[in-house]
PDB file of N, CA, C, O and CB in Angstrom:
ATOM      1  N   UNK A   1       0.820  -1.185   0.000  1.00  0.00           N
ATOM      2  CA  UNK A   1       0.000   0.000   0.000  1.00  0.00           C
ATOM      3  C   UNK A   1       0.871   1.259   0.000  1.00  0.00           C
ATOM      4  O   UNK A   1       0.461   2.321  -0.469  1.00  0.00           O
ATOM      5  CB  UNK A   1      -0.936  -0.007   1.203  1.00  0.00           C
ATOM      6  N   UNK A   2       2.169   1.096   0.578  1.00  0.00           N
ATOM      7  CA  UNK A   2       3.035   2.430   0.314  1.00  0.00           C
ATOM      8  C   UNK A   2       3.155   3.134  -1.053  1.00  0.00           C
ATOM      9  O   UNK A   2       2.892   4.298  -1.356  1.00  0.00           O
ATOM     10  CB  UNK A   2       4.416   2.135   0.640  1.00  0.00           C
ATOM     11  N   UNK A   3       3.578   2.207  -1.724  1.00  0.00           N
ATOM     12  CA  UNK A   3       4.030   2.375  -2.810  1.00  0.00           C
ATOM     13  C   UNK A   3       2.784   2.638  -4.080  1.00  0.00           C
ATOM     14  O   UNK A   3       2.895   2.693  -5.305  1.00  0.00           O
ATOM     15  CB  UNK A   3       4.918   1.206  -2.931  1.00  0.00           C
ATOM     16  N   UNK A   4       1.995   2.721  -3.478  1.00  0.00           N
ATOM     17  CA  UNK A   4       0.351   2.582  -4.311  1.00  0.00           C
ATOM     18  C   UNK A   4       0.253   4.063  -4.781  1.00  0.00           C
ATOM     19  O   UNK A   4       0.510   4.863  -3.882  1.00  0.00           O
ATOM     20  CB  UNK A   4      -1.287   2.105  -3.103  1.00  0.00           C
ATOM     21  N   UNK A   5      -0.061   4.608  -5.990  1.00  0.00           N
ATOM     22  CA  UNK A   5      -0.220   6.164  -6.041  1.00  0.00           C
ATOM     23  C   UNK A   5      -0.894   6.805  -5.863  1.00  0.00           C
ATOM     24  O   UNK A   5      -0.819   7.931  -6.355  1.00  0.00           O
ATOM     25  CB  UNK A   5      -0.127   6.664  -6.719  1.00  0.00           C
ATOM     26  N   UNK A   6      -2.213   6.321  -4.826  1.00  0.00           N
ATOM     27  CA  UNK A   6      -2.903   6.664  -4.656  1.00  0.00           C
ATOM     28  C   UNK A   6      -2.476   7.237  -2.899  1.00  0.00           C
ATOM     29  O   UNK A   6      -3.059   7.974  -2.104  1.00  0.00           O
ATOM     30  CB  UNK A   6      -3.819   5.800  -5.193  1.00  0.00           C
ATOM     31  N   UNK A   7      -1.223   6.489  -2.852  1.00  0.00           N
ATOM     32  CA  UNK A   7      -0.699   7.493  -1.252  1.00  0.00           C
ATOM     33  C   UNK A   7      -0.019   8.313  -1.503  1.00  0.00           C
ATOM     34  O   UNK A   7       0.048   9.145  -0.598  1.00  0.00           O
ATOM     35  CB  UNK A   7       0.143   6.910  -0.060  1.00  0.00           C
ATOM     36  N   UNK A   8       0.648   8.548  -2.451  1.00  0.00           N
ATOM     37  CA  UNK A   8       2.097   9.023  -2.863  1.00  0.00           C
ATOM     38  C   UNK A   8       1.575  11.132  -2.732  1.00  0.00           C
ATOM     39  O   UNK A   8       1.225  11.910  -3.619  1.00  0.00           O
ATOM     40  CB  UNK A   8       2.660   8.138  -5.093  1.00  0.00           C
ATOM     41  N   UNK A   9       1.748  11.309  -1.434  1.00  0.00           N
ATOM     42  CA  UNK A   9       1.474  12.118  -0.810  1.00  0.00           C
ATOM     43  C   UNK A   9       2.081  13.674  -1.866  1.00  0.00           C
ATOM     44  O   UNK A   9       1.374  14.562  -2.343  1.00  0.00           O
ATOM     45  CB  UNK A   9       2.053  11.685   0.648  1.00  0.00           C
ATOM     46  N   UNK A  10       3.389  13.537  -1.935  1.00  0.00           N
ATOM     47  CA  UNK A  10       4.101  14.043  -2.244  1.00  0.00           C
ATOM     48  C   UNK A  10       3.944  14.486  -4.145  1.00  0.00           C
ATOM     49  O   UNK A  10       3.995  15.583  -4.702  1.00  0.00           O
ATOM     50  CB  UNK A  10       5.071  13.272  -1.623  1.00  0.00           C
ATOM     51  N   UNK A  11       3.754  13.170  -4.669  1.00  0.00           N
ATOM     52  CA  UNK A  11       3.174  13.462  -6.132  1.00  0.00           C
ATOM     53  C   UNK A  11       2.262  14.270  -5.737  1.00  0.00           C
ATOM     54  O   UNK A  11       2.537  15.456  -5.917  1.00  0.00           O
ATOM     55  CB  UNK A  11       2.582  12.281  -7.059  1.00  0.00           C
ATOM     56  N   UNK A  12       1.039  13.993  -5.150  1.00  0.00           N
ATOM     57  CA  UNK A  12      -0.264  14.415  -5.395  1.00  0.00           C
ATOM     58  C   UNK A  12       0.326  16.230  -4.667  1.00  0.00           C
ATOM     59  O   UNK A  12      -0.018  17.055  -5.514  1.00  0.00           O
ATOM     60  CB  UNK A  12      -1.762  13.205  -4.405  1.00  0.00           C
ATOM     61  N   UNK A  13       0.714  16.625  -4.009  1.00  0.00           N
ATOM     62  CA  UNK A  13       0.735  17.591  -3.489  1.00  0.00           C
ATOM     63  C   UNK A  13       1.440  18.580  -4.788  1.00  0.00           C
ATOM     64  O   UNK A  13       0.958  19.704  -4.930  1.00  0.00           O
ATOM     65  CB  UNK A  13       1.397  17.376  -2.106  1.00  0.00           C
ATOM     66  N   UNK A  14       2.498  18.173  -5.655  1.00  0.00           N
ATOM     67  CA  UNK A  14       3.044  18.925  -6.848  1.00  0.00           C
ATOM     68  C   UNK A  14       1.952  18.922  -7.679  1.00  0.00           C
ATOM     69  O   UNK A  14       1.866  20.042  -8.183  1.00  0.00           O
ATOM     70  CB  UNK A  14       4.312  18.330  -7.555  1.00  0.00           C
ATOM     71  N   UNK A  15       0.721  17.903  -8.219  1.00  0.00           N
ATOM     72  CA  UNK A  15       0.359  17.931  -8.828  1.00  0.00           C
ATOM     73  C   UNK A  15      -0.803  18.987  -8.737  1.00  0.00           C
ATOM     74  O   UNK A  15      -1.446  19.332  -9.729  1.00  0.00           O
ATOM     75  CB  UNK A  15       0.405  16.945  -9.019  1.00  0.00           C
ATOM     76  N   UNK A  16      -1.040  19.511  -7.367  1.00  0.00           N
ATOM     77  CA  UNK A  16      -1.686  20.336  -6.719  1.00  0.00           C
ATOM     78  C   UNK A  16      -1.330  21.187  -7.059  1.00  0.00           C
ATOM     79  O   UNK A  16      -2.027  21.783  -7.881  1.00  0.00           O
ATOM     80  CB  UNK A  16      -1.760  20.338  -5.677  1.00  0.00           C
ATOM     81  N   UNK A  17      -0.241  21.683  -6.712  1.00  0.00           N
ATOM     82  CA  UNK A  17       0.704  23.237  -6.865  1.00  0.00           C
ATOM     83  C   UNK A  17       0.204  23.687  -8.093  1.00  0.00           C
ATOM     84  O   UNK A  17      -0.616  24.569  -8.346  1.00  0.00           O
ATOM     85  CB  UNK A  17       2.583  23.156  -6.990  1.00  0.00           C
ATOM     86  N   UNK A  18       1.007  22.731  -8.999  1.00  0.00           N
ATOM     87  CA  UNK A  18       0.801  22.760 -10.564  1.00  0.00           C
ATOM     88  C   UNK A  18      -0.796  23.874 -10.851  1.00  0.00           C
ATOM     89  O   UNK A  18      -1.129  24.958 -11.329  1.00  0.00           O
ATOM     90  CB  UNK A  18       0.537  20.751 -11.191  1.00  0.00           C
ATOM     91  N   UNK A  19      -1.470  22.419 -10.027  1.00  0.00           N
ATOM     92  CA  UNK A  19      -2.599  23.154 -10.796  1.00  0.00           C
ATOM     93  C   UNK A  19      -3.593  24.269 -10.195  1.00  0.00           C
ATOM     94  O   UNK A  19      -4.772  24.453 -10.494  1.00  0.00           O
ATOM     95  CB  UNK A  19      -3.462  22.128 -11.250  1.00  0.00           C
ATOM     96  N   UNK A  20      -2.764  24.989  -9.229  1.00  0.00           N
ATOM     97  CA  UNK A  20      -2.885  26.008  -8.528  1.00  0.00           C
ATOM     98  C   UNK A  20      -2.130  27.327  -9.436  1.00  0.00           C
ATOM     99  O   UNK A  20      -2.607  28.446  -9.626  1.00  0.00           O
ATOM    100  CB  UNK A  20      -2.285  25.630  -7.098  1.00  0.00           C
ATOM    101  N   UNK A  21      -1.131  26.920  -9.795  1.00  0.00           N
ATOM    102  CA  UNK A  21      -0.578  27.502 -10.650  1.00  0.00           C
ATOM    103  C   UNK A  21      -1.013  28.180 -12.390  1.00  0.00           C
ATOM    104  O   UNK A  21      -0.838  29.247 -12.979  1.00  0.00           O
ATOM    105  CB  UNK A  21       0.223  26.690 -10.561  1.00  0.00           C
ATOM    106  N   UNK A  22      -1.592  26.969 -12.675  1.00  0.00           N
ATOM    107  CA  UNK A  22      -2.077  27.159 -13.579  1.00  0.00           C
ATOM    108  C   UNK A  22      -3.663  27.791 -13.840  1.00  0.00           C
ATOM    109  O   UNK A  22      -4.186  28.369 -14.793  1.00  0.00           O
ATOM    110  CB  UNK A  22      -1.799  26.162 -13.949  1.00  0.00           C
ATOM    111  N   UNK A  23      -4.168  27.345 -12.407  1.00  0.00           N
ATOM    112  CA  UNK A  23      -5.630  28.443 -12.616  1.00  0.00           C
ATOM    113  C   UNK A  23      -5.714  30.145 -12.245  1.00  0.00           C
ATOM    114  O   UNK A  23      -6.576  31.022 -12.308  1.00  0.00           O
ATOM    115  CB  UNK A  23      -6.859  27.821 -11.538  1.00  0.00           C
ATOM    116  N   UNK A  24      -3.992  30.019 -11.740  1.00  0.00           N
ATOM    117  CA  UNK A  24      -3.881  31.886 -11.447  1.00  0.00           C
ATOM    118  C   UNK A  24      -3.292  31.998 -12.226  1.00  0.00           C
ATOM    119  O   UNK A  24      -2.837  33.136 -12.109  1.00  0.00           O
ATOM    120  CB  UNK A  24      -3.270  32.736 -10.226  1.00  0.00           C
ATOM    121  N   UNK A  25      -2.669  31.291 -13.613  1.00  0.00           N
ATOM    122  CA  UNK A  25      -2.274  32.085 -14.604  1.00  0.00           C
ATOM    123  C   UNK A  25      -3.213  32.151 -15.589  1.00  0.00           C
ATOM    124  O   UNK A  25      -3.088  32.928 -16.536  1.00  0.00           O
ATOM    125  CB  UNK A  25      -1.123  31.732 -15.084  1.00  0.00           C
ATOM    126  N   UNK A  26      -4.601  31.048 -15.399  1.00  0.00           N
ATOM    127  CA  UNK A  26      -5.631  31.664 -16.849  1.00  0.00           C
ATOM    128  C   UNK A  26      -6.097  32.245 -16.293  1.00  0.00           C
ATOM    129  O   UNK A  26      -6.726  32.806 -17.190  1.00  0.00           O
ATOM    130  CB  UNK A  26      -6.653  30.972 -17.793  1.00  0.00           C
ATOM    131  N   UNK A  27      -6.674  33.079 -14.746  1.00  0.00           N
ATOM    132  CA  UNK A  27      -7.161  33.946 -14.424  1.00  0.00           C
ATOM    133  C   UNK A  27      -6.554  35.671 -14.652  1.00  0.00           C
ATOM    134  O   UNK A  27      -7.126  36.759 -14.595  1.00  0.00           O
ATOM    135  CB  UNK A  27      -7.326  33.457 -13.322  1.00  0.00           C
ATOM    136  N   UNK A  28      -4.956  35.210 -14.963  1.00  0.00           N
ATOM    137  CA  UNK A  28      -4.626  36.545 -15.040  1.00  0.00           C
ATOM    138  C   UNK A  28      -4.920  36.797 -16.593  1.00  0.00           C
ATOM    139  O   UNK A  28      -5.031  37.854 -17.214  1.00  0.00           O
ATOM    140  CB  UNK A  28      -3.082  36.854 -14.522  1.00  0.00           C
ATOM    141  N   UNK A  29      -4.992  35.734 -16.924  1.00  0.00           N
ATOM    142  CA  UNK A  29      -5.000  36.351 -18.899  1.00  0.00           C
ATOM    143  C   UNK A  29      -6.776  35.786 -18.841  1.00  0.00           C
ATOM    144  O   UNK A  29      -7.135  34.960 -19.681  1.00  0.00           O
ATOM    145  CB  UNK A  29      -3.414  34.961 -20.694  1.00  0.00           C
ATOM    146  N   UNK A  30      -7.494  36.161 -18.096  1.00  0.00           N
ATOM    147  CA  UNK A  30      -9.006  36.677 -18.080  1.00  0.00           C
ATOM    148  C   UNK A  30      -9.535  35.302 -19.320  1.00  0.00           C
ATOM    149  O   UNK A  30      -9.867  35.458 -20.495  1.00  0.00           O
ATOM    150  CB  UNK A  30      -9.220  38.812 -18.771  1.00  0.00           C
ATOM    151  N   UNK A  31      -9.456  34.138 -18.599  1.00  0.00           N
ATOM    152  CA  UNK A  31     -10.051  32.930 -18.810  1.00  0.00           C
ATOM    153  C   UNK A  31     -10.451  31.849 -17.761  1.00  0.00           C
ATOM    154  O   UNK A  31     -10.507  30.645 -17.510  1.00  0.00           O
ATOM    155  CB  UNK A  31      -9.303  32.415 -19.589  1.00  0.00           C
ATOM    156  N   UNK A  32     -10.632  32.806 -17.430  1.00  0.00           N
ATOM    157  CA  UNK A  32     -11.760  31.629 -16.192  1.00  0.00           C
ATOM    158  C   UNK A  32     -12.670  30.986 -16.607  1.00  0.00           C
ATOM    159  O   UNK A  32     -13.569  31.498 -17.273  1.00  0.00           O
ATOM    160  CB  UNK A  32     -12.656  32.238 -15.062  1.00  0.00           C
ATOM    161  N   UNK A  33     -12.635  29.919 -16.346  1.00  0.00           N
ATOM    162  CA  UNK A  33     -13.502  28.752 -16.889  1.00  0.00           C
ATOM    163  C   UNK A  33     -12.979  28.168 -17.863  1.00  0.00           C
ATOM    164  O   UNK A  33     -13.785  27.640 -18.629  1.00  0.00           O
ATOM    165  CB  UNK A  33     -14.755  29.062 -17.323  1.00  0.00           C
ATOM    166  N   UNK A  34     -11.573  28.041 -18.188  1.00  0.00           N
ATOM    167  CA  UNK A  34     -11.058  27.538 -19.054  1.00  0.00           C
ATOM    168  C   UNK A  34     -10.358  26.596 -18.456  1.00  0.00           C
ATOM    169  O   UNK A  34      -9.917  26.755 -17.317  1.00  0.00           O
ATOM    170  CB  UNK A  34     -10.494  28.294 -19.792  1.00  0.00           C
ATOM    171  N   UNK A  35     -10.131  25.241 -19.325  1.00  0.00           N
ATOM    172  CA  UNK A  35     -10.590  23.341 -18.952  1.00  0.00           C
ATOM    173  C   UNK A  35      -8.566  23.862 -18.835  1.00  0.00           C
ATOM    174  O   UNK A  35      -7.859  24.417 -19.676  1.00  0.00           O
ATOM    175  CB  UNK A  35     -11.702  21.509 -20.904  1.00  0.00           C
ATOM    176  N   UNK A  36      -8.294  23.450 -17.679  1.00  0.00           N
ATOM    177  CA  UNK A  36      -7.133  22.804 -16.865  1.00  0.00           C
ATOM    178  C   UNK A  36      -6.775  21.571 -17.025  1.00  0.00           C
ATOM    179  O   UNK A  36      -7.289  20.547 -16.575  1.00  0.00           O
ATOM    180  CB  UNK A  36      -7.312  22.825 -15.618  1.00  0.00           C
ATOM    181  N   UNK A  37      -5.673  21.746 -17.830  1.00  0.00           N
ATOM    182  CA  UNK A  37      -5.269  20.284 -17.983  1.00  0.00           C
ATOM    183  C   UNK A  37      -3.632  19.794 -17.082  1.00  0.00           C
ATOM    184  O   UNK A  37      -2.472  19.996 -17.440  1.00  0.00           O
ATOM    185  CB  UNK A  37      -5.112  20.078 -19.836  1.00  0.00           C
ATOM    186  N   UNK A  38      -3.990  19.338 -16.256  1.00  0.00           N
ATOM    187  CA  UNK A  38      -2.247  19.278 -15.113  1.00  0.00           C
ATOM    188  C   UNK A  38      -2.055  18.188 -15.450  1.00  0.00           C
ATOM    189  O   UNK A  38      -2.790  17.210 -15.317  1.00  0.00           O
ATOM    190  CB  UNK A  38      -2.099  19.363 -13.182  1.00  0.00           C
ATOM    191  N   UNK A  39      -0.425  18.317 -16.203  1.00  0.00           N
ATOM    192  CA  UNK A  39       0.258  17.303 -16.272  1.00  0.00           C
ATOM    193  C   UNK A  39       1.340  16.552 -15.312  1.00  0.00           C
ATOM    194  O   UNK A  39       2.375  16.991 -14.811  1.00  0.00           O
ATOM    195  CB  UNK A  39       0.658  17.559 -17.171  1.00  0.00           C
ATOM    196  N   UNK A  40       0.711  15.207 -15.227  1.00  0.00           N
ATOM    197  CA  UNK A  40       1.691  14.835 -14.207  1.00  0.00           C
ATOM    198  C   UNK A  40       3.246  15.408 -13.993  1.00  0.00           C
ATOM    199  O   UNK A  40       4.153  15.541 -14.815  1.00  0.00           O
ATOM    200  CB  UNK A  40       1.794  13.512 -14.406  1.00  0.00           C
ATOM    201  N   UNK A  41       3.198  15.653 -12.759  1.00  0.00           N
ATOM    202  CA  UNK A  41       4.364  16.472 -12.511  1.00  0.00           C
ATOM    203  C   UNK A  41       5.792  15.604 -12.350  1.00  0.00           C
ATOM    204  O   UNK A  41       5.855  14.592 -11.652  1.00  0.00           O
ATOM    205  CB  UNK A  41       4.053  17.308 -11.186  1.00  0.00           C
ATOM    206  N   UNK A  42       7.049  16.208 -13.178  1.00  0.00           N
ATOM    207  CA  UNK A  42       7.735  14.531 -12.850  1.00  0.00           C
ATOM    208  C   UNK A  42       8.312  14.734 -11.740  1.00  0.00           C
ATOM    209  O   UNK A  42       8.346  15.795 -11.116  1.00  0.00           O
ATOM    210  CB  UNK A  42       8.936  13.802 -13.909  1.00  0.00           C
ATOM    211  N   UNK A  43       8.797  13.693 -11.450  1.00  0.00           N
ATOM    212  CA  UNK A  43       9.634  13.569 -10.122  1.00  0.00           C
ATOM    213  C   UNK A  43      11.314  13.396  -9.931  1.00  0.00           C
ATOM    214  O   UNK A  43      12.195  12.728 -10.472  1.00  0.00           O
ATOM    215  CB  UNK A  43       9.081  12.385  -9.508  1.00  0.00           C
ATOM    216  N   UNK A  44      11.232  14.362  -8.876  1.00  0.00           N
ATOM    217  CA  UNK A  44      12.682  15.005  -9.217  1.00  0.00           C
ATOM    218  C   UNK A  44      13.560  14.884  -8.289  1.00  0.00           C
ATOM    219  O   UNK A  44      14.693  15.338  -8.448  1.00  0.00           O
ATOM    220  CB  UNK A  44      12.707  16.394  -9.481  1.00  0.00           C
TER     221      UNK A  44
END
Protein backbone atom coordinates (compact mmCIF):
# COMPACT_ATOMS: atom_id res chain seq x y z
CA UNK A 1 0.00 0.00 0.00
CA UNK A 2 3.04 2.43 0.31
CA UNK A 3 4.03 2.38 -2.81
CA UNK A 4 0.35 2.58 -4.31
CA UNK A 5 -0.22 6.16 -6.04
CA UNK A 6 -2.90 6.66 -4.66
CA UNK A 7 -0.70 7.49 -1.25
CA UNK A 8 2.10 9.02 -2.86
CA UNK A 9 1.47 12.12 -0.81
CA UNK A 10 4.10 14.04 -2.24
CA UNK A 11 3.17 13.46 -6.13
CA UNK A 12 -0.26 14.42 -5.40
CA UNK A 13 0.73 17.59 -3.49
CA UNK A 14 3.04 18.93 -6.85
CA UNK A 15 0.36 17.93 -8.83
CA UNK A 16 -1.69 20.34 -6.72
CA UNK A 17 0.70 23.24 -6.87
CA UNK A 18 0.80 22.76 -10.56
CA UNK A 19 -2.60 23.15 -10.80
CA UNK A 20 -2.88 26.01 -8.53
CA UNK A 21 -0.58 27.50 -10.65
CA UNK A 22 -2.08 27.16 -13.58
CA UNK A 23 -5.63 28.44 -12.62
CA UNK A 24 -3.88 31.89 -11.45
CA UNK A 25 -2.27 32.09 -14.60
CA UNK A 26 -5.63 31.66 -16.85
CA UNK A 27 -7.16 33.95 -14.42
CA UNK A 28 -4.63 36.54 -15.04
CA UNK A 29 -5.00 36.35 -18.90
CA UNK A 30 -9.01 36.68 -18.08
CA UNK A 31 -10.05 32.93 -18.81
CA UNK A 32 -11.76 31.63 -16.19
CA UNK A 33 -13.50 28.75 -16.89
CA UNK A 34 -11.06 27.54 -19.05
CA UNK A 35 -10.59 23.34 -18.95
CA UNK A 36 -7.13 22.80 -16.87
CA UNK A 37 -5.27 20.28 -17.98
CA UNK A 38 -2.25 19.28 -15.11
CA UNK A 39 0.26 17.30 -16.27
CA UNK A 40 1.69 14.84 -14.21
CA UNK A 41 4.36 16.47 -12.51
CA UNK A 42 7.73 14.53 -12.85
CA UNK A 43 9.63 13.57 -10.12
CA UNK A 44 12.68 15.01 -9.22
Amino acid sequence: MDTAPLYDTKRFTRNFEEAIRLMVKASRANKMGAIIDVPDVAVS
